[in-house]
DRENZA-461646 format. One line per field, with one value per atom (N, C-alpha, C, O, CB): atom name; residue in three letters; x, y, z. Coordinates in steps of 0.05 Angstrom, whole numbers, always signed. Glycine has a CB too. Layout:
REM DRENZA-461646
zator c(CA_...)
gumi c(ALA_...)
c1 c(X_...)
c2 c(Y_...)
c3 c(Z_...)
//
This chain:
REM DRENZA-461646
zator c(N_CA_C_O_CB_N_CA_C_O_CB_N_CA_C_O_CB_N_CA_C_O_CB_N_CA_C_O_CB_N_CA_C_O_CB_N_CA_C_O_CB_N_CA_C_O_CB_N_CA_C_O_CB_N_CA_C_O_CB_N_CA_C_O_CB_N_CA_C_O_CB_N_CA_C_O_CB_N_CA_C_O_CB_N_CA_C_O_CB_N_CA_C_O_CB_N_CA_C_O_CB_N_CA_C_O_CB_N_CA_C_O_CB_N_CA_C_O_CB_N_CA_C_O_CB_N_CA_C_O_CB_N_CA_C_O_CB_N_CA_C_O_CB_N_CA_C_O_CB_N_CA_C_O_CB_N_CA_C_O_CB_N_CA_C_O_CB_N_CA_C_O_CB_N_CA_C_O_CB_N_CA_C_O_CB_N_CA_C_O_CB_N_CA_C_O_CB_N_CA_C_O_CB_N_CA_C_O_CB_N_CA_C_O_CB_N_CA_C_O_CB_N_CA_C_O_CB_N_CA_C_O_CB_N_CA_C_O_CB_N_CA_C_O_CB_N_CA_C_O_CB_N_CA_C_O_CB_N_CA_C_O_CB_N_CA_C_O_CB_N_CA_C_O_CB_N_CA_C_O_CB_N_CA_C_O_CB_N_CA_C_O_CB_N_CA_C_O_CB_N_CA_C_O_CB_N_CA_C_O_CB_N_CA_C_O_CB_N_CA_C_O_CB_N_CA_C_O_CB_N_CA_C_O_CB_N_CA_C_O_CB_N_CA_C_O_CB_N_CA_C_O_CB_N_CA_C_O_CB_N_CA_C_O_CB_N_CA_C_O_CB_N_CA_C_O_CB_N_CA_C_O_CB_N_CA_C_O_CB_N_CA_C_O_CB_N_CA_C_O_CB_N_CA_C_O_CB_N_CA_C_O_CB_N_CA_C_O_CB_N_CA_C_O_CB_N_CA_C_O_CB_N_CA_C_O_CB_N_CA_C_O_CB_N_CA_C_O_CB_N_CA_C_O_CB_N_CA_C_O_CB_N_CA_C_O_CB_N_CA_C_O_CB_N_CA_C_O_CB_N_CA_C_O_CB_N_CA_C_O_CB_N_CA_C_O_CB_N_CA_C_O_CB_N_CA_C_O_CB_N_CA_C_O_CB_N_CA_C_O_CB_N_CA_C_O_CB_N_CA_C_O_CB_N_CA_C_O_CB_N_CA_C_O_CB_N_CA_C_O_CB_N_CA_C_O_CB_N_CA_C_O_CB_N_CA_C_O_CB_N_CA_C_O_CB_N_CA_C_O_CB_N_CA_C_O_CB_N_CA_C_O_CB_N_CA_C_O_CB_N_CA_C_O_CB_N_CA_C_O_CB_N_CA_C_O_CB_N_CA_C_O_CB_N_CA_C_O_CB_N_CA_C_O_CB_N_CA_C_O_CB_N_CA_C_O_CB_N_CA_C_O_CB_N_CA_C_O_CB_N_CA_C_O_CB_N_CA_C_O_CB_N_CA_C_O_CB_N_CA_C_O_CB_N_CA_C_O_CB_N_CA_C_O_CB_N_CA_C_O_CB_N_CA_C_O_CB_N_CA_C_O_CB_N_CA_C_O_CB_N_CA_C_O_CB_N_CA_C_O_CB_N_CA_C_O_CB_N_CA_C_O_CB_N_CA_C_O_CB_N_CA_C_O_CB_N_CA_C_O_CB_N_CA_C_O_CB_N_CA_C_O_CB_N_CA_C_O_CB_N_CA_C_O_CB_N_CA_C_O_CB_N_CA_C_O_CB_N_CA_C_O_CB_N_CA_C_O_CB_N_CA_C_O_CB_N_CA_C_O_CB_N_CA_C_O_CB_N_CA_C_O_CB_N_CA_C_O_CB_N_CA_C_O_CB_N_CA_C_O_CB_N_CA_C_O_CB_N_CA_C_O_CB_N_CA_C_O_CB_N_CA_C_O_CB_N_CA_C_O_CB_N_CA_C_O_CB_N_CA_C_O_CB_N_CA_C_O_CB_N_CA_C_O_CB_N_CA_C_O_CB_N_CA_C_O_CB_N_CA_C_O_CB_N_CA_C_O_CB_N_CA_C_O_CB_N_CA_C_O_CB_N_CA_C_O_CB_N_CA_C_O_CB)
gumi c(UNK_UNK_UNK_UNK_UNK_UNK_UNK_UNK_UNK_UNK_UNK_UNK_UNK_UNK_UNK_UNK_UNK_UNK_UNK_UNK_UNK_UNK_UNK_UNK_UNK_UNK_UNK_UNK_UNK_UNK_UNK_UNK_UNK_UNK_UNK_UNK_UNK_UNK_UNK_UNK_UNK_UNK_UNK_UNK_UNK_UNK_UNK_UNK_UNK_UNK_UNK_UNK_UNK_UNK_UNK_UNK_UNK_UNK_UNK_UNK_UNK_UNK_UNK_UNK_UNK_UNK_UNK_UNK_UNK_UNK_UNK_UNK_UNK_UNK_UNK_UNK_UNK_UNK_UNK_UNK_UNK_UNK_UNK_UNK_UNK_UNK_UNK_UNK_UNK_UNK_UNK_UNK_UNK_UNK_UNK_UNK_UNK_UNK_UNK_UNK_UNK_UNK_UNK_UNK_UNK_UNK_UNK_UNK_UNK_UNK_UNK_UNK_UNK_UNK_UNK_UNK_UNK_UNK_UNK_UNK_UNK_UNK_UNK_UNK_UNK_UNK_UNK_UNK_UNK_UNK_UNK_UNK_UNK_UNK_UNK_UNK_UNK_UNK_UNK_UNK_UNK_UNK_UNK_UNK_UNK_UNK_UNK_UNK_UNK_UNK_UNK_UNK_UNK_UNK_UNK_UNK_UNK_UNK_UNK_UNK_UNK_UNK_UNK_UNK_UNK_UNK_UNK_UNK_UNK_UNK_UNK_UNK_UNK_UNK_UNK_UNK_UNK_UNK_UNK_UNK_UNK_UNK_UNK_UNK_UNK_UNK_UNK_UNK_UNK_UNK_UNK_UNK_UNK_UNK_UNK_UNK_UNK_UNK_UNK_UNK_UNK_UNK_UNK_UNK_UNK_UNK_UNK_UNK_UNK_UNK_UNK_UNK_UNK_UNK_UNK_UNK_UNK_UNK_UNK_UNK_UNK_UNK_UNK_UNK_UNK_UNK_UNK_UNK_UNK_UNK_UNK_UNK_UNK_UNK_UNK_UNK_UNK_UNK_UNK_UNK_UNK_UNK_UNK_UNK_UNK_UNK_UNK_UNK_UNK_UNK_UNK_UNK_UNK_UNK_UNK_UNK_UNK_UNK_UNK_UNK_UNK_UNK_UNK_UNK_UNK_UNK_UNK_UNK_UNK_UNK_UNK_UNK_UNK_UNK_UNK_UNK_UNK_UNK_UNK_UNK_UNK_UNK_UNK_UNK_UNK_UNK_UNK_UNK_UNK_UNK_UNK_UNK_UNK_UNK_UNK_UNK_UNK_UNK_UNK_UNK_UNK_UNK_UNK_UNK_UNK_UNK_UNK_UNK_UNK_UNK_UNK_UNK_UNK_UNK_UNK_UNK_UNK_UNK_UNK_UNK_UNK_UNK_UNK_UNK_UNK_UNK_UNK_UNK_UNK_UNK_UNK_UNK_UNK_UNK_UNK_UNK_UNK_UNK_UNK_UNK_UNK_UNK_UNK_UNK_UNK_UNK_UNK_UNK_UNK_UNK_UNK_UNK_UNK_UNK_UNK_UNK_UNK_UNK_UNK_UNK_UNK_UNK_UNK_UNK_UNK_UNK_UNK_UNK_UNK_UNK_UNK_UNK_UNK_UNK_UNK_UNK_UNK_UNK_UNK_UNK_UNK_UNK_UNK_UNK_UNK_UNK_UNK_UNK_UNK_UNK_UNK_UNK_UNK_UNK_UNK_UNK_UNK_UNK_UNK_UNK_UNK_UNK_UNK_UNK_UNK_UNK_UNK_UNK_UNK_UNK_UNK_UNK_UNK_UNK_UNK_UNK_UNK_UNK_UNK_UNK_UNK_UNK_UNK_UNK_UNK_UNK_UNK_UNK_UNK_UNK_UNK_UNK_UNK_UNK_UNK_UNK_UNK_UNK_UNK_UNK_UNK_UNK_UNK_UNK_UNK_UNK_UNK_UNK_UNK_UNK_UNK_UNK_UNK_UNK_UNK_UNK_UNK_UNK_UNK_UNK_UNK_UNK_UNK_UNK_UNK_UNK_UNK_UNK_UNK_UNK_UNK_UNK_UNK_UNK_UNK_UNK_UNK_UNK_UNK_UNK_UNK_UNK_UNK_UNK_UNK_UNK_UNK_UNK_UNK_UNK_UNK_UNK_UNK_UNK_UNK_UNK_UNK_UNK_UNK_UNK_UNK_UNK_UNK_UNK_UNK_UNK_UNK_UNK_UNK_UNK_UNK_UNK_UNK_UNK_UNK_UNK_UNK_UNK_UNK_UNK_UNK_UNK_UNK_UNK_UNK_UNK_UNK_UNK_UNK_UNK_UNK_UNK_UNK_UNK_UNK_UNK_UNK_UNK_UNK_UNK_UNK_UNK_UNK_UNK_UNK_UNK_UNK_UNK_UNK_UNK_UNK_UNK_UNK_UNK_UNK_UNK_UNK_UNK_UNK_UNK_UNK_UNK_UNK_UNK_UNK_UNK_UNK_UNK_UNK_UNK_UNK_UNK_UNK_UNK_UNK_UNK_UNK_UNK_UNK_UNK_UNK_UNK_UNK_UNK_UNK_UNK_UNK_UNK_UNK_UNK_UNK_UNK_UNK_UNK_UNK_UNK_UNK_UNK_UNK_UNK_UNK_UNK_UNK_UNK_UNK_UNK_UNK_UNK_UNK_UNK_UNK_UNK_UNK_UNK_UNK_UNK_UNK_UNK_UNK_UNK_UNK_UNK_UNK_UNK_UNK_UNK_UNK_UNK_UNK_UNK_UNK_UNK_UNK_UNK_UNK_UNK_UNK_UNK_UNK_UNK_UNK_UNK_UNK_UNK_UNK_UNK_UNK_UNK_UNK_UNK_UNK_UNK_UNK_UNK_UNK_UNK_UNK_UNK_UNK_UNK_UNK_UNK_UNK_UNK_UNK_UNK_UNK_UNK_UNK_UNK_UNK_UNK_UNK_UNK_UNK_UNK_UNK_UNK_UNK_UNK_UNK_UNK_UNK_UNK_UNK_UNK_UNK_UNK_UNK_UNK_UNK_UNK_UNK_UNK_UNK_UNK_UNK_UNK_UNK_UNK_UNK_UNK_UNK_UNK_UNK_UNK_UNK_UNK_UNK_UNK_UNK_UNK_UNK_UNK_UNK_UNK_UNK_UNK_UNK_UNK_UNK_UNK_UNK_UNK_UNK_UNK_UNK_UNK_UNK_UNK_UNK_UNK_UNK_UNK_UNK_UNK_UNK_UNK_UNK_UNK_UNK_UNK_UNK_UNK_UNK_UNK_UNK_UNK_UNK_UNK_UNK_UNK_UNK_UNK_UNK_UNK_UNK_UNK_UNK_UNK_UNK_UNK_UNK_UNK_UNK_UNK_UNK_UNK_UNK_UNK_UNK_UNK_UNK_UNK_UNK_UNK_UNK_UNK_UNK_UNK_UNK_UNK_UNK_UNK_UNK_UNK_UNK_UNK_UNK_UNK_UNK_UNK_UNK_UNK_UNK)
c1 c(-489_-491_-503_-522_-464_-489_-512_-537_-548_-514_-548_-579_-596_-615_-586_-588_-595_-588_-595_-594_-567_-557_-577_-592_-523_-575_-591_-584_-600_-604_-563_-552_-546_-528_-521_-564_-554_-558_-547_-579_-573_-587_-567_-567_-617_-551_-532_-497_-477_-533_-498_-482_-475_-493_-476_-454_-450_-424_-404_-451_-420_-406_-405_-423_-412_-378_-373_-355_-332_-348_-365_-358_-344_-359_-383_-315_-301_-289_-269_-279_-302_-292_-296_-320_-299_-274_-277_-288_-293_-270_-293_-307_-351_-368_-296_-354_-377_-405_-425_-371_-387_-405_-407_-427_-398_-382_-384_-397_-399_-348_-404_-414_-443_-457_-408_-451_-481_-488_-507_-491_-477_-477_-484_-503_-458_-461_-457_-484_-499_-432_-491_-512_-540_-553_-514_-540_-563_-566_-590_-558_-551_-545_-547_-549_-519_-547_-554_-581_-597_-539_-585_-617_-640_-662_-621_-629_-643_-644_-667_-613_-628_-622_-635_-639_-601_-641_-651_-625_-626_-683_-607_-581_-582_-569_-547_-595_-592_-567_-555_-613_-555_-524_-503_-481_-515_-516_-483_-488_-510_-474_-460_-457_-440_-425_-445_-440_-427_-417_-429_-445_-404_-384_-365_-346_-350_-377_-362_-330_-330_-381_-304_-283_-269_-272_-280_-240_-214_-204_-195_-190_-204_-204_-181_-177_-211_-155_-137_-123_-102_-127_-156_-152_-153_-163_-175_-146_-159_-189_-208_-137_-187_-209_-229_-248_-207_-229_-254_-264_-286_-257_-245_-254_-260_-259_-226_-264_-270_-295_-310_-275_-301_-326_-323_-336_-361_-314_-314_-287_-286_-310_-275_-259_-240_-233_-243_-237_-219_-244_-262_-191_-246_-263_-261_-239_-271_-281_-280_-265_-245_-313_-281_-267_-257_-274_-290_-239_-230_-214_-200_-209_-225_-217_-202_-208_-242_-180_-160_-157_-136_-127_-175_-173_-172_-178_-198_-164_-156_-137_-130_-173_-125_-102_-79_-64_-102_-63_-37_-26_-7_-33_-32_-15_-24_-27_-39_-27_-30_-19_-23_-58_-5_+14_+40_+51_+9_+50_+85_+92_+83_+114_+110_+119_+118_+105_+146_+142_+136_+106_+105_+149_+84_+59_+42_+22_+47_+55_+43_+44_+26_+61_+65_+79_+67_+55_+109_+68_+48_+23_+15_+46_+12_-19_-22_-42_-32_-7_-5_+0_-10_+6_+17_+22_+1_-2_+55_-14_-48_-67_-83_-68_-64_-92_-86_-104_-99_-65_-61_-70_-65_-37_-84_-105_-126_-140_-103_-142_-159_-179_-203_-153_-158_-169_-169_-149_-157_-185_-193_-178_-170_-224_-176_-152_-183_-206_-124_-166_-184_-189_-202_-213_-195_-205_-198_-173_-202_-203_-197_-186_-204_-228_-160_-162_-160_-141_-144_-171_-174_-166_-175_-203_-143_-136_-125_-124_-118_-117_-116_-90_-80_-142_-76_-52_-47_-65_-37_-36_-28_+0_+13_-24_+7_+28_+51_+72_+20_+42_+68_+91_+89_+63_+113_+142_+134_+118_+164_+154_+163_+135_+118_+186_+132_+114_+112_+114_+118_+108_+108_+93_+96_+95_+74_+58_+77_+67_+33_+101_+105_+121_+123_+128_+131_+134_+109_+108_+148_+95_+60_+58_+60_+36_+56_+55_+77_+74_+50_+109_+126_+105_+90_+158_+104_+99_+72_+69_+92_+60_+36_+38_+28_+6_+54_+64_+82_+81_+73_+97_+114_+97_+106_+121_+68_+56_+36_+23_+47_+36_+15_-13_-34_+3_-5_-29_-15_+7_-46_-38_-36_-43_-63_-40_-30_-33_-66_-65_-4_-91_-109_-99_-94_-145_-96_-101_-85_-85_-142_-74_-61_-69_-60_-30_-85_-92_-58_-38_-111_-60_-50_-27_-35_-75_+9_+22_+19_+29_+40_+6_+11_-6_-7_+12_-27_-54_-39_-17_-83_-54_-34_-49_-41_-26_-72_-86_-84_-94_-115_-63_-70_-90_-92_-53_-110_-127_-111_-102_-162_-110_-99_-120_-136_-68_-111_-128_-112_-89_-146_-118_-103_-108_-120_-87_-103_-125_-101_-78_-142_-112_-94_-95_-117_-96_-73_-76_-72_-78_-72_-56_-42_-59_-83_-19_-49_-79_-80_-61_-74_-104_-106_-89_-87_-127_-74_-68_-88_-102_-48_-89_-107_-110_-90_-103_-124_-133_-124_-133_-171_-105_-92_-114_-115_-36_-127_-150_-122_-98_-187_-135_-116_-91_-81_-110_-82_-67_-75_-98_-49_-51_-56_-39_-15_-51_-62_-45_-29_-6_-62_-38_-21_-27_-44_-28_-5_-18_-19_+1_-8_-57_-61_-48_-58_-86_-18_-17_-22_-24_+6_-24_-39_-22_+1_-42_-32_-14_-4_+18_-16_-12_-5_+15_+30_-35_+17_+45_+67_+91_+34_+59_+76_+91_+115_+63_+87_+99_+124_+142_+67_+116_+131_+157_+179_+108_+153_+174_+205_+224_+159)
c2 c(-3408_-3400_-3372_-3368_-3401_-3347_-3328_-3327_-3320_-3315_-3340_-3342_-3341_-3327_-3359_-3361_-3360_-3349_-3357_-3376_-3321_-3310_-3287_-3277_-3300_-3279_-3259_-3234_-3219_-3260_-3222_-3197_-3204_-3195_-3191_-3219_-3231_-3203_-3196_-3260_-3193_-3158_-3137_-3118_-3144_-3138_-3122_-3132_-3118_-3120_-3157_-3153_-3145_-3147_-3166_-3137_-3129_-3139_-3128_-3100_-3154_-3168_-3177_-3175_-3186_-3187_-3181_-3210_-3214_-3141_-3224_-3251_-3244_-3237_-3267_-3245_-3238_-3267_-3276_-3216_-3283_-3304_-3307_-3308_-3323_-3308_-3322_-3340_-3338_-3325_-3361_-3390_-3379_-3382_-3431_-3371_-3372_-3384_-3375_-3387_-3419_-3437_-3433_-3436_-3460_-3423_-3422_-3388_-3380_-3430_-3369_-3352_-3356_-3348_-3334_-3373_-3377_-3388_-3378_-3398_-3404_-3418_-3406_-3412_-3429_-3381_-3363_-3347_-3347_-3346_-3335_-3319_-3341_-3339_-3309_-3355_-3376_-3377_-3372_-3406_-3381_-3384_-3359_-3359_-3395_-3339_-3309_-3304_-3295_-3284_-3309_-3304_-3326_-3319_-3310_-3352_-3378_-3355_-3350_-3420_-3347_-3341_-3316_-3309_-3343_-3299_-3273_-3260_-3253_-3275_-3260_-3241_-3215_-3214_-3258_-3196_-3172_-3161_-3154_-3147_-3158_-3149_-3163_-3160_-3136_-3190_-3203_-3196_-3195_-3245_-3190_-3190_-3212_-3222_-3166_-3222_-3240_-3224_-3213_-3270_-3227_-3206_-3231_-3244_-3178_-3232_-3246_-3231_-3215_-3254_-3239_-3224_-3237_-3260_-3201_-3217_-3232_-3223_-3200_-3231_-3236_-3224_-3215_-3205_-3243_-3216_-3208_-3169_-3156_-3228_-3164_-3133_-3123_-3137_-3119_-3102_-3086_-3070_-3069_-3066_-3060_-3055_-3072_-3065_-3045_-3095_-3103_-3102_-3111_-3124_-3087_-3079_-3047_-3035_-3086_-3036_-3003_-3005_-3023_-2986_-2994_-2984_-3009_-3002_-2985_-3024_-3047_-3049_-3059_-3071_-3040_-3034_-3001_-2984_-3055_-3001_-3034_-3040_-3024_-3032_-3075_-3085_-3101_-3103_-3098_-3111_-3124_-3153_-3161_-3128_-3167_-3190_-3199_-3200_-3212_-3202_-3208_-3250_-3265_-3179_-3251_-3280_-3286_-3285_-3298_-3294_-3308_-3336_-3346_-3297_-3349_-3382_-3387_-3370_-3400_-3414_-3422_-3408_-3418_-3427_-3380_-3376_-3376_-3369_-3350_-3377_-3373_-3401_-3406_-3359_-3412_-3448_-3445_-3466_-3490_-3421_-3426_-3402_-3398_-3434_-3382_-3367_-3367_-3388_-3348_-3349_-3360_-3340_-3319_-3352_-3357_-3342_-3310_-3296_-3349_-3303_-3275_-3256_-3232_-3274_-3268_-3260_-3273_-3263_-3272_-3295_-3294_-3263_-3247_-3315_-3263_-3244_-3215_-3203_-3249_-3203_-3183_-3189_-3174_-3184_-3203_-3204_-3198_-3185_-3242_-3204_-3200_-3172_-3161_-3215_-3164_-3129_-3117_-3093_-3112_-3130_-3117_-3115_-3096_-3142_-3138_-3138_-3113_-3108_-3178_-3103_-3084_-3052_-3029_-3090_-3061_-3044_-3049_-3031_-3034_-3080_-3087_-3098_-3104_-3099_-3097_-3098_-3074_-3060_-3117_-3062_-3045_-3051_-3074_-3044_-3024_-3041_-3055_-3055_-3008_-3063_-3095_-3104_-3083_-3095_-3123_-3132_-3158_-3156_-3116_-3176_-3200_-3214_-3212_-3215_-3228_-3236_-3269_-3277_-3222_-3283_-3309_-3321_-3315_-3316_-3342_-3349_-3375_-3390_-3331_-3380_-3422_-3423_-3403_-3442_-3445_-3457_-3480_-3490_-3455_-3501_-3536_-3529_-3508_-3557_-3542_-3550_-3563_-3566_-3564_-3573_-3591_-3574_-3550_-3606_-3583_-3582_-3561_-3561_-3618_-3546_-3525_-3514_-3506_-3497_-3516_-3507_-3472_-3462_-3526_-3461_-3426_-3417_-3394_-3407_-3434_-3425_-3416_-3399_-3447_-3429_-3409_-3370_-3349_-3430_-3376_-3346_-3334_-3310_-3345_-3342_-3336_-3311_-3287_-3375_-3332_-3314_-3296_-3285_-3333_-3294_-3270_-3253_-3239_-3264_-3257_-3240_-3214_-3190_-3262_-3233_-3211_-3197_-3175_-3226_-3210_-3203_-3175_-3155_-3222_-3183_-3155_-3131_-3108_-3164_-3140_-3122_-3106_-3086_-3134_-3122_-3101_-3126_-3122_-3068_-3148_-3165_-3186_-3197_-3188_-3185_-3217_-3239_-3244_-3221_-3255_-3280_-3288_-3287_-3297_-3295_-3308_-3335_-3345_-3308_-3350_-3377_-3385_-3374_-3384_-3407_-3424_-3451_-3458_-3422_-3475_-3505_-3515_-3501_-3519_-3539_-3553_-3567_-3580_-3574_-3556_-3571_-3588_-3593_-3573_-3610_-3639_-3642_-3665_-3663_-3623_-3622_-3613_-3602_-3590_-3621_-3615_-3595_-3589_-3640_-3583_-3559_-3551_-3562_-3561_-3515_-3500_-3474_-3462_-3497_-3464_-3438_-3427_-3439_-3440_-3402_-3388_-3355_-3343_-3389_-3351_-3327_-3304_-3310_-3335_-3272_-3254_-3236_-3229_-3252_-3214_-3189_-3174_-3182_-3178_-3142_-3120_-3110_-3105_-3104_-3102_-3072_-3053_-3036_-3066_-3050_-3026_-3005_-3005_-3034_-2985_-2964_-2982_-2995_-2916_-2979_-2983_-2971_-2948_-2978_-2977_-2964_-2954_-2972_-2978_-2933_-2933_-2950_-2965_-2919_-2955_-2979_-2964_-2942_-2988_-2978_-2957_-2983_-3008_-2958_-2961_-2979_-2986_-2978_-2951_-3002_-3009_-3029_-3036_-2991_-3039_-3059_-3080_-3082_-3058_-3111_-3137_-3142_-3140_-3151_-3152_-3166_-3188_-3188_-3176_-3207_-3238_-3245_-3235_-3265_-3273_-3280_-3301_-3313_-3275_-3317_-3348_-3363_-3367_-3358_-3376_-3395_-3426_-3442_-3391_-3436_-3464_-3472_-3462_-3482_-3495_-3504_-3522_-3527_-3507_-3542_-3566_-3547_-3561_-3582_-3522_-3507_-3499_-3498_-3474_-3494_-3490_-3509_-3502_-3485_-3531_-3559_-3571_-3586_-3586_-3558_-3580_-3553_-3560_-3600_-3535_-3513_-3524_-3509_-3485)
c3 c(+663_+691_+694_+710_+705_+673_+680_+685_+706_+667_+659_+660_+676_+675_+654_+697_+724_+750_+773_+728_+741_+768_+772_+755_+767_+802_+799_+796_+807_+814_+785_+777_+740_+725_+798_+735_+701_+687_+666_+683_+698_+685_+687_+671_+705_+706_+710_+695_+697_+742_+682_+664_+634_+618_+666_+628_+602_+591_+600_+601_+577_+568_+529_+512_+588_+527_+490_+489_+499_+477_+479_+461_+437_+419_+452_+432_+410_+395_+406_+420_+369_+359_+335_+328_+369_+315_+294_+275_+251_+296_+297_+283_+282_+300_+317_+262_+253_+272_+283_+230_+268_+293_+317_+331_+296_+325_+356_+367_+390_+370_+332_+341_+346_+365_+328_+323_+322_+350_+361_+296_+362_+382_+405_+419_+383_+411_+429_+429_+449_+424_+406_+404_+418_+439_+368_+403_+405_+434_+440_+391_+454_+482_+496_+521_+486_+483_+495_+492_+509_+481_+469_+462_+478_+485_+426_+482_+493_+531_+538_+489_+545_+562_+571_+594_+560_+543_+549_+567_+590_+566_+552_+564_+544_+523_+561_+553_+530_+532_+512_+534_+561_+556_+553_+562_+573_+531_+525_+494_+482_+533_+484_+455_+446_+462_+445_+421_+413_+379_+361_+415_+381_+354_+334_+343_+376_+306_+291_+280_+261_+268_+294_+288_+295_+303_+294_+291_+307_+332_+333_+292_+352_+382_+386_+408_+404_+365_+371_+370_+375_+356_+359_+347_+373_+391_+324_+378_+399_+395_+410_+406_+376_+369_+366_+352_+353_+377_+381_+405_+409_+374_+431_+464_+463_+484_+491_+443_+443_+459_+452_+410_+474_+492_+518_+537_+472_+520_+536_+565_+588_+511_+555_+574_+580_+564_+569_+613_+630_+638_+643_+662_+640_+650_+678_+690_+633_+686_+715_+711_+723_+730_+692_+687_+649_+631_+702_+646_+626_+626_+640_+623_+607_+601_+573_+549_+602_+591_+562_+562_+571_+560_+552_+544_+516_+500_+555_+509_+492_+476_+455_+483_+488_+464_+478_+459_+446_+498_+504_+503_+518_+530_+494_+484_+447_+435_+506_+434_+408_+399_+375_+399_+413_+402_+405_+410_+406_+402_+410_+435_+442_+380_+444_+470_+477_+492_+473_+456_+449_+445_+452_+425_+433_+433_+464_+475_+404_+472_+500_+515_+518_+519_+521_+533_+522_+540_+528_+499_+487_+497_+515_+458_+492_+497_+534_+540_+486_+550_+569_+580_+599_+573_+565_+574_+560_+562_+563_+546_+530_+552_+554_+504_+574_+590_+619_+635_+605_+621_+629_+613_+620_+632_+591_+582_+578_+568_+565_+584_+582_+609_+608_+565_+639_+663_+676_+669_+677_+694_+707_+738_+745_+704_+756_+781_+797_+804_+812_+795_+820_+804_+799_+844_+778_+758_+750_+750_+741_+745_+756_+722_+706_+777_+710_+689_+689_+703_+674_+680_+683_+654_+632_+694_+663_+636_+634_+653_+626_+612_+606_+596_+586_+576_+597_+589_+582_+595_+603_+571_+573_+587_+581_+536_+600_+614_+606_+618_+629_+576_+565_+561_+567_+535_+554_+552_+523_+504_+549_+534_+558_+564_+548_+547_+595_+612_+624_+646_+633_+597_+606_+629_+637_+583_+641_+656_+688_+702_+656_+695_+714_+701_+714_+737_+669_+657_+655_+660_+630_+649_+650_+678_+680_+660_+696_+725_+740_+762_+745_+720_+730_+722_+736_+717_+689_+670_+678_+673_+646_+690_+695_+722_+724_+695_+746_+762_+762_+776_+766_+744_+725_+723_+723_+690_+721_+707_+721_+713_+687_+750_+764_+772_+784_+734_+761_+775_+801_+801_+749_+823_+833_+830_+817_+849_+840_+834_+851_+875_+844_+838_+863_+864_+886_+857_+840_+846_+811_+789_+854_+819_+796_+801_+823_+794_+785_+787_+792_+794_+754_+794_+812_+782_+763_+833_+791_+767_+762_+740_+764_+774_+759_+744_+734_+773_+736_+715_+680_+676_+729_+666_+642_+629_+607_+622_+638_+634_+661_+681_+621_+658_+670_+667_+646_+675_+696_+695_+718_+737_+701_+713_+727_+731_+716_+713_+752_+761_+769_+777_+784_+771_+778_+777_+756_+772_+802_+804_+794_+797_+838_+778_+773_+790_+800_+756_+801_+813_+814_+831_+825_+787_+780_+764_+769_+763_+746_+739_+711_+703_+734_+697_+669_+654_+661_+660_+635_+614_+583_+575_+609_+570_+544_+533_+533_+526_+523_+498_+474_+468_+494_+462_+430_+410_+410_+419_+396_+374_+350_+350_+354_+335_+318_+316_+294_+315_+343_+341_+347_+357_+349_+341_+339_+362_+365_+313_+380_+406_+402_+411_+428_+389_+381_+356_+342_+398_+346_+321_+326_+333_+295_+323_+326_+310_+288_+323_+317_+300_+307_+288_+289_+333_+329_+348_+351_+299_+367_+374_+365_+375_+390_+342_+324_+304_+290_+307_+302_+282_+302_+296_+262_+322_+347_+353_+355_+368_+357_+371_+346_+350_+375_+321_+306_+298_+289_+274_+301_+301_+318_+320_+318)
//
């Protein structure tokens, strides 16, 4: 969808992933696009140091990991984006819904923390997105720590 917006020039943005493929991929799709201000970074998104120069940002996205850590690292990773959103800054993020369904602790949690709620999909979906503006001030970005640890949701479930 950037590709074709017409402020595509005015973004700057950082792709932080692991899987090799889905970097080549990412890149391949920046370059196909002529997005000079997207980066795509082969790492672990869980460092902080991989948002040095990048934030607080306008929009930050957490998908695919808060149904593949553990509760306790939900919840961390969450008091992280309170150093990684800017006030008004919008964080958009993913969940599965199955048993136990954290996604309404999901939304104290950030609530707790200085965001609103924009928008949560509809419970009877078994993938939740959820949306939420900060409003509170940024906190520093401390380089050097590990927001969560991926362990899976197929190691999660059988715990």
């Amino acid at each position: 969808m950037l590709a074709g917006h017409a402020r595509r020039d005015d973004v700057r943005a950082r792709l932080v992933e692991l899987d090799e493929r889905n970097v080549e991929a990412a890149r391949d799709a920046a370059r196909a696009g002529r997005l000079a201000g997207v980066e795509v970074v082969a790492g672990d998104a869980a460092l902080t140091d991989q948002y040095v120069g990048m934030v607080p940002a306008d929009l930050v996205l957490v998908c695919g990991t808060l149904g593949n850590v553990t509760d306790a690292d939900v919840e961390r990773l969450l008091d992280h984006c309170t150093r990684l959103c800017r006030t008004g800054g919008t964080l958009v993020w993913t969940r599965n819904r199955k048993a136990p369904d954290l996604v309404p602790q999901v939304c104290a949690w950030l609530e707790r923390r200085g965001f609103e709620r924009l928008w949560v999909s509809d419970a009877r979906l078994t993938q939740a997105v959820g949306a939420h503006r900060f409003t509170g001030e940024p906190r520093p970005l401390v380089p050097g720590q590990r927001m969560f640890e991926f362990v899976g949701y197929d190691v999660l479930r059988r715990v």
